[in-house]
N, C-alpha and C positions, 0 to 999 in steps of 0.2 A: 316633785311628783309630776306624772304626766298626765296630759289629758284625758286619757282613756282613765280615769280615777270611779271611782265610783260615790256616789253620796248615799249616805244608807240612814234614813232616819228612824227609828224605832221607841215603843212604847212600852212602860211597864208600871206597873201599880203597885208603891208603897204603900205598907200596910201604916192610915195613920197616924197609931200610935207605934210607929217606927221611924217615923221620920226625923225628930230629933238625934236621933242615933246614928240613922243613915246619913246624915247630911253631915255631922261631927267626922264621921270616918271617912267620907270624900274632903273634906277640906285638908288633909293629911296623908292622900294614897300613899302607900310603902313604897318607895324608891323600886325596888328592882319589879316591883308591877308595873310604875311606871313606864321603867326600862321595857320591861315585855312586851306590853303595848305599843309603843313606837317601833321595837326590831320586828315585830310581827305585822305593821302595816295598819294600825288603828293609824291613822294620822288627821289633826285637828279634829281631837273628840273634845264633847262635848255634852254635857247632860245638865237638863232642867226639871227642875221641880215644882207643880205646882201645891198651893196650902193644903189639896185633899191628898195630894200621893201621886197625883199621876207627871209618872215621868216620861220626857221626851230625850231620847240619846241621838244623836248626831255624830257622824264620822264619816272619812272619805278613807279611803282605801281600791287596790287594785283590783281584790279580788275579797270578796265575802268570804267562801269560803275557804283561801286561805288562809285569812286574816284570824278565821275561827280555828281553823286546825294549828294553825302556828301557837297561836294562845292555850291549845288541849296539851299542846307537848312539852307545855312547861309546867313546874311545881307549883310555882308562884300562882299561876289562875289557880290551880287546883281551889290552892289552901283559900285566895279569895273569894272563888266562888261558893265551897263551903259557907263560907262568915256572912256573904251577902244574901247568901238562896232565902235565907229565913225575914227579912225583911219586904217582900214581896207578897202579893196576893193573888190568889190566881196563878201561879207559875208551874209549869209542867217543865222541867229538869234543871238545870242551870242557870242564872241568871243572862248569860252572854248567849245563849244557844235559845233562849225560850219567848224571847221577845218581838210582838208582834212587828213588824217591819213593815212602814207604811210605805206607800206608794207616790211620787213625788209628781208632781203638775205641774209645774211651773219652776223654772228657774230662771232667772235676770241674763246672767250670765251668757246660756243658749241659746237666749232669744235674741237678744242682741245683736252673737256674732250670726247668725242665721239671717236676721236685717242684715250686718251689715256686707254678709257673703251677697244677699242678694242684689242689695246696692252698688258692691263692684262689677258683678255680672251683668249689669243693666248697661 
């Protein structure tokens, strides 16, 4: 992946008394959503749960919006998004498209090379 990557962190609220269920069905994604997800640009995703429902998803990708549109033009999101929409609280359409996307402040990484861009320039 290249640098221009994008980190997209994002939030969403299991309902929960669904969280047993939902956690059961991530430990087993369906192979070709898998596949979907990686051809369309999800790369190193990642979701956490915490005891009450609230989840945090994580993934780097080029581009958000393709990443989204790539994933609408398969069957496979369809059918998954159907099965997972109902496990959430609060959500207004889809689960991939409805989640609020937070705003990132800090990364290690950035800062670093930013020192240590400015330590060679010195």
């Amino acid at each position: 992946m290249s640098t221009t990557a994008h980190r997209v962190c994002f939030q969403l609220q299991v309902k929960p008394e669904s969280i047993p269920e939902y956690t059961r069905r991530h430990a087993a994604v369906w192979p070709d959503m898998l596949r979907a997800l990686k051809e369309t640009g999800w790369n190193n995703y990642s979701i956490f749960l915490r005891q009450d429902g609230l989840l945090i998803g994580y993934f780097e990708t080029e581009s958000l919006d393709a990443a989204q549109a790539g994933m609408a033009a398969t069957g496979v999101n369809e059918r998954w998004q159907a099965e997972m929409g109902e496990f959430f609280a609060d959500l207004d359409g889809a689960p991939d498209e409805g989640f609020l996307q937070l705003t990132e402040i800090f990364n290690l990484e950035d800062q670093l090379a930013a020192v240590d861009a400015g330590a060679a320039s010195a």
